[in-house]
N, C-alpha and C positions, 0 to 999 in steps of 0.2 A: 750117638755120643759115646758109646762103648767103644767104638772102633776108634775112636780117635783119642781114648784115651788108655789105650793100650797100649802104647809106648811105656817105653821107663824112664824117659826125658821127656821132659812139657816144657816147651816154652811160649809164655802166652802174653799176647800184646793184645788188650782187649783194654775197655774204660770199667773205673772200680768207682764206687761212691760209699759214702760214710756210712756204718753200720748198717752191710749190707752185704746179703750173703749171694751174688750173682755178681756174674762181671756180665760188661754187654757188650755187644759188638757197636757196628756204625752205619745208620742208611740217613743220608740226608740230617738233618734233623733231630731226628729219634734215633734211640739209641735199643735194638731189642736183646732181650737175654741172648749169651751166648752163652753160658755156664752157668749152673746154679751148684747150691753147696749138695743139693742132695743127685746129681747126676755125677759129682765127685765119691760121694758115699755108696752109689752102687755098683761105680765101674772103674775106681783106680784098681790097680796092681798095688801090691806090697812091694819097695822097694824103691818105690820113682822118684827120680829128681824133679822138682820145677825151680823155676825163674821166673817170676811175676813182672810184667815191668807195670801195669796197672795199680791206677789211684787207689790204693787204702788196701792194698792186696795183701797185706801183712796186718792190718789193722785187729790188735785183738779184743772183739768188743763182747758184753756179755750177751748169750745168746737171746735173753728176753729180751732186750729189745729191738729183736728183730724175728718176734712171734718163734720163738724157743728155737732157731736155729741156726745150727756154731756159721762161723765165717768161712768161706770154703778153703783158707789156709787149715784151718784145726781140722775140717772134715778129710783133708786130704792125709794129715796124719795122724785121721784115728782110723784111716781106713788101709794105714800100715805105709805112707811115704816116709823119707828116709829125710826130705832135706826140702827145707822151702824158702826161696830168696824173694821177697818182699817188699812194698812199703808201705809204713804206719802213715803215711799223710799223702797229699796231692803229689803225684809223680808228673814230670814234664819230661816232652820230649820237643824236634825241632819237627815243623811239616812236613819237608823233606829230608831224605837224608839221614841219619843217626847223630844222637848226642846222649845225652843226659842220662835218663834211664836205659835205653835201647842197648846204650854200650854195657853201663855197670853190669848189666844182668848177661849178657850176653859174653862179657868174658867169665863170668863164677860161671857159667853151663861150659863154656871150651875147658877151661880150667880145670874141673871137677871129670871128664867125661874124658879129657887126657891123662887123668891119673893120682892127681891132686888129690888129699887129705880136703874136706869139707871146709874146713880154717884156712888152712892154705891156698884153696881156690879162690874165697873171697877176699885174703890179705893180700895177693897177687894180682885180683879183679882194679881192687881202692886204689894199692899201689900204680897198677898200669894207667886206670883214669887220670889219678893226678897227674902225674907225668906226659900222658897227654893233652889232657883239655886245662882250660884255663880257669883258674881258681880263684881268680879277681872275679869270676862269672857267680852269683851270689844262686845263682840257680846250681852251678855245680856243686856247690857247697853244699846247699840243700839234701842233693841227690846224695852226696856220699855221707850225710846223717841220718836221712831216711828210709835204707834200704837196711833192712835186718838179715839174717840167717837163722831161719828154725831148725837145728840138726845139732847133732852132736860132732863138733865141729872133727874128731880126732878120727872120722870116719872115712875111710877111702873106697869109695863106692868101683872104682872103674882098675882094672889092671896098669902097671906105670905103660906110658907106651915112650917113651925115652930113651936116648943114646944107652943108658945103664939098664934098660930093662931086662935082656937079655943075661946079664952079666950071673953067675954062680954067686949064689947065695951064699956058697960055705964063705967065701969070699970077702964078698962086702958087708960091714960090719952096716946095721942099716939105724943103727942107736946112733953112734959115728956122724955117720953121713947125713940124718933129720940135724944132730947140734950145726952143721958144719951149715947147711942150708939155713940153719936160723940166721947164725951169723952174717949170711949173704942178706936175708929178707930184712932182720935191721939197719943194717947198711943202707940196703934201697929205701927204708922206711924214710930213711934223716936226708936223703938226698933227695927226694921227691919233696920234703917239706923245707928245704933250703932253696930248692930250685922254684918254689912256685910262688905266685903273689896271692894276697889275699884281700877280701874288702876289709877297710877299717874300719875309722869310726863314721857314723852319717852326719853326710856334710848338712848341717843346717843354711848356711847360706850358701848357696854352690852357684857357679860362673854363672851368670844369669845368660848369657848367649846360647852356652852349653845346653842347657834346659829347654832354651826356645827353640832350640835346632832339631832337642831328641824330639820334642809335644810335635814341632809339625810333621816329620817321619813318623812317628805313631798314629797321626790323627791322618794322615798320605794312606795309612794302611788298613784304616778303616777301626782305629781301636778309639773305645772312649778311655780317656783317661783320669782312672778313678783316684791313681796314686802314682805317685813319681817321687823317687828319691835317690841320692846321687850319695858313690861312698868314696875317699880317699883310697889309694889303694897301696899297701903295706903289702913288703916282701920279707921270705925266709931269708936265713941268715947270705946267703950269696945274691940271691934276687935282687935284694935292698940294698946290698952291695951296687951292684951293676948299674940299679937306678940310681944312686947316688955319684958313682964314677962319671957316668954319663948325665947326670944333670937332669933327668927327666921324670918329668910328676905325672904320673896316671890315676885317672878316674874313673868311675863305673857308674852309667846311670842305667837306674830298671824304673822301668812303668811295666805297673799293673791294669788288667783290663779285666776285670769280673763280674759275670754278669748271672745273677742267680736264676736258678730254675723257675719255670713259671709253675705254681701250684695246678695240681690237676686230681681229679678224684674216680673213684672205681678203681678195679683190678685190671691191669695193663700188662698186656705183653711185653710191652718195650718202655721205655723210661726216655722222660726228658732231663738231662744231666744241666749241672751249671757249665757254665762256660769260662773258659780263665783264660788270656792271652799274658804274654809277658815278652816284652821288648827290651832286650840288656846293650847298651853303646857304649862299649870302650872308647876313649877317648887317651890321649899323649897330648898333654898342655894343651889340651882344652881344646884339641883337635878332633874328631870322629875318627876312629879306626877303623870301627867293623862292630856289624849291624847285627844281632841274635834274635830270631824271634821262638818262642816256644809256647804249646800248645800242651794242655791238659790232655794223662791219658787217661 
């Protein structure tokens, strides 16, 4: 375990569970330690960045109860890390492929590790997902509320490696040119939030076809469905435009599929976790568009 957490960049894709200082990996089934908070405690480095994309990996609970020991986000920075990307609740990603968490966490580590101020890496992370992925998707939503930053955000861990790195300091005025970049990062802010759609309000009686079409594709895929609900879907200020120009009414249905842990007793190596599927169906006038399935990490 020393060896592999020698690095000063951690990026860790493991499963995390509530009030609980291990992440685990994945065999089958069972889920065994793959990290505990005290193999953080005897072998980070002072300085390291991580990026958690794991369930509850920012979670910060009090240490009793979990027989007096911290969550291995706070072990990591009492044991002198610099900067911890997290999330406080269930993190999803897609089975194959990247989405949700995979991406958010995975751009604050390029970000940060090309040069980026700790703030900056993450405001540049949010921004780039939105702008990417789709925010009618009630799970991306999610994602970009439940990922924190533990660091002092004003911190620039890594040298610029950019067109301007190079350039003489006597130079470039670098007070100047942070206002000047703000400028640009608000800018992007209101355009990423104009450009995207959002769920609304939840439709209480929604197209009742639309419904029977997402349950049999869910139940096609082997999920029980425990909960199914469908949202109107509202756009930023140009978005809402566009669908108005064009006349077209978008929908969002998610089914949930959660299936709890089965009780089990003694001291276990490995861990059986709950299980949570989530099926999201865009739809244009009550049409299917395109099928999202995601999966608890």
């Amino acid at each position: 375990m020393r060896r592999l957490l020698a690095p000063l960049s951690h990026f860790i894709n493991c499963h995390g569970a509530e009030v609980d200082p291990h992440f685990y990996g994945q065999r089958g089934s069972s889920y065994p330690i793959a990290m505990a908070s005290g193999d953080v405690a005897a072998g980070v480095k002072r300085n390291t960045i991580i990026a958690a994309e794991c369930c509850y990996g920012a979670q910060l609970f009090d240490p009793q109860q979990a027989g007096n020991v911290f969550p291995i986000c706070n072990s990591y920075l009492d044991a002198g890390a610099i900067a911890f990307l997290g999330s406080t609740t269930i993190a999803y990603g897609p089975g194959s492929g990247n989405g949700s968490a995979d991406l958010l966490t995975q751009y604050f580590l390029i970000n940060a590790l090309a040069g980026s101020s700790f703030g900056r890496a993450f405001l540049e992370a949010r921004q780039k997902f939105v702008l990417g992925q789709k925010m009618e998707d009630p799970v991306n939503v999610k994602t970009l509320a439940q990922f924190i930053l533990l660091a002092d955000p004003s911190l620039q861990p890594c040298r610029d490696v950019g067109p301007e790195a190079g350039t003489d300091a006597k130079v470039v005025d670098d007070d100047a040119a942070r206002k000047t970049r703000r400028v640009g990062l608000v800018a992007a802010g209101h355009a990423a939030a104009h450009s995207s759609g959002f769920p609304g309000k939840h439709l209480r009686r929604p197209p009742r076809a639309l419904h029977d079409l997402v349950r049999k594709l869910a139940r096609k895929r082997g999920m029980r469905i425990r909960d199914i609900r469908s949202f109107q879907v509202v756009g930023g200020a140009n978005y809402g435009l566009e669908m108005k120009a064009r006349g077209v009414e978008e929908k969002v249905v998610m089914v949930m599929d959660h299936r709890p842990a089965p009780a089990s007793g003694g001291k276990r190596k490995s861990k059986i976790l709950p299980q949570t599927r989530i099926l999201v169906a865009h739809a244009h006038d009550n049409r299917v568009t395109e099928i999202v399935e995601y999966f608890r990490r």
